[in-house]
C-alpha positions as CSV (number, residue, x, y, z in Angstrom):
1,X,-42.9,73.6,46.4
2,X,-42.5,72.9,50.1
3,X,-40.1,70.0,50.6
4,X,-40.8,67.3,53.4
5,X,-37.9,68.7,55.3
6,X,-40.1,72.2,55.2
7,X,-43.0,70.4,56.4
8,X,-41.4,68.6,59.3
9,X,-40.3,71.5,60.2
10,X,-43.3,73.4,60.5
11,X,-44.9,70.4,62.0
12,X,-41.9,70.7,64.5
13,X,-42.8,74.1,65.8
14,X,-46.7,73.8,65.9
15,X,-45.7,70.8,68.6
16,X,-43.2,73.0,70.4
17,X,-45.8,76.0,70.8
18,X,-48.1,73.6,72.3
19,X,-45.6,71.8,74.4
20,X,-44.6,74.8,75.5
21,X,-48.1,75.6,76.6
22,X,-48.7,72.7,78.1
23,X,-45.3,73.1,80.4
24,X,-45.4,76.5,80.7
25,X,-49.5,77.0,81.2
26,X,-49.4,80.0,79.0
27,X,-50.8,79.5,75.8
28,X,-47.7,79.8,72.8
29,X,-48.6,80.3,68.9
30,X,-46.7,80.1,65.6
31,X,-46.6,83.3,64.3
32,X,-46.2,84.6,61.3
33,X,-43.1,87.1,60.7
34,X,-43.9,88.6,58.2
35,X,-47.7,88.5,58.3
36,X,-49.6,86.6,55.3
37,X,-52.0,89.6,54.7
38,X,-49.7,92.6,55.9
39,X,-50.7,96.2,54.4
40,X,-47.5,96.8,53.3
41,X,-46.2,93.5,52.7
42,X,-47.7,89.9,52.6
43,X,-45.4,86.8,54.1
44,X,-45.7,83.3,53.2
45,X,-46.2,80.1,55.0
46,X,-42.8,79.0,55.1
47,X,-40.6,77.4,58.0
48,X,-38.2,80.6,58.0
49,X,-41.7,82.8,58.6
50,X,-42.5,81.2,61.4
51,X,-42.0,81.7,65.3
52,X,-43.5,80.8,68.3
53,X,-44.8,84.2,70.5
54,X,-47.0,83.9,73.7
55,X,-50.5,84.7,72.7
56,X,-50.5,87.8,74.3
57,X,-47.4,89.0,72.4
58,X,-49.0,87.5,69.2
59,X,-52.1,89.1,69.6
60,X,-50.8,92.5,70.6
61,X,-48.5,92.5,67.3
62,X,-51.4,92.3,64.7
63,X,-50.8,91.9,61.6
64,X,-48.0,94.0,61.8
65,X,-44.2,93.3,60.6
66,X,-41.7,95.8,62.2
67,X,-38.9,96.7,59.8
């Protein structure tokens, strides 16, 4: 149910995190906003769920989703 303007966007910020690590040398991941298996809530796998965090900042948030 994605469209190809979804994908290429998704695609688009998987090659900014790396980019980013590759400039930056700190390692950057997509994160999910909303996580996919929260506890309280589950996300999905969508362009608008998706950010890029430093690995540290990813790591330290979990699978947590701060409302």
């Amino acid at each position: 149910w994605l469209t190809d303007a979804d994908h290429k966007a998704m695609t688009a910020l998987y090659a900014e995190a790396k980019r980013l690590t590759v400039e930056t040398g700190v390692v950057h991941e997509v994160d999910h906003i909303i996580p996919l298996q929260g506890r309280r809530v589950s996300g999905l796998h969508v362009p608008g769920n998706l950010q890029i965090l430093t690995q540290a900042a990813n790591r330290s948030k979990g699978h947590q989703y701060a409302d």
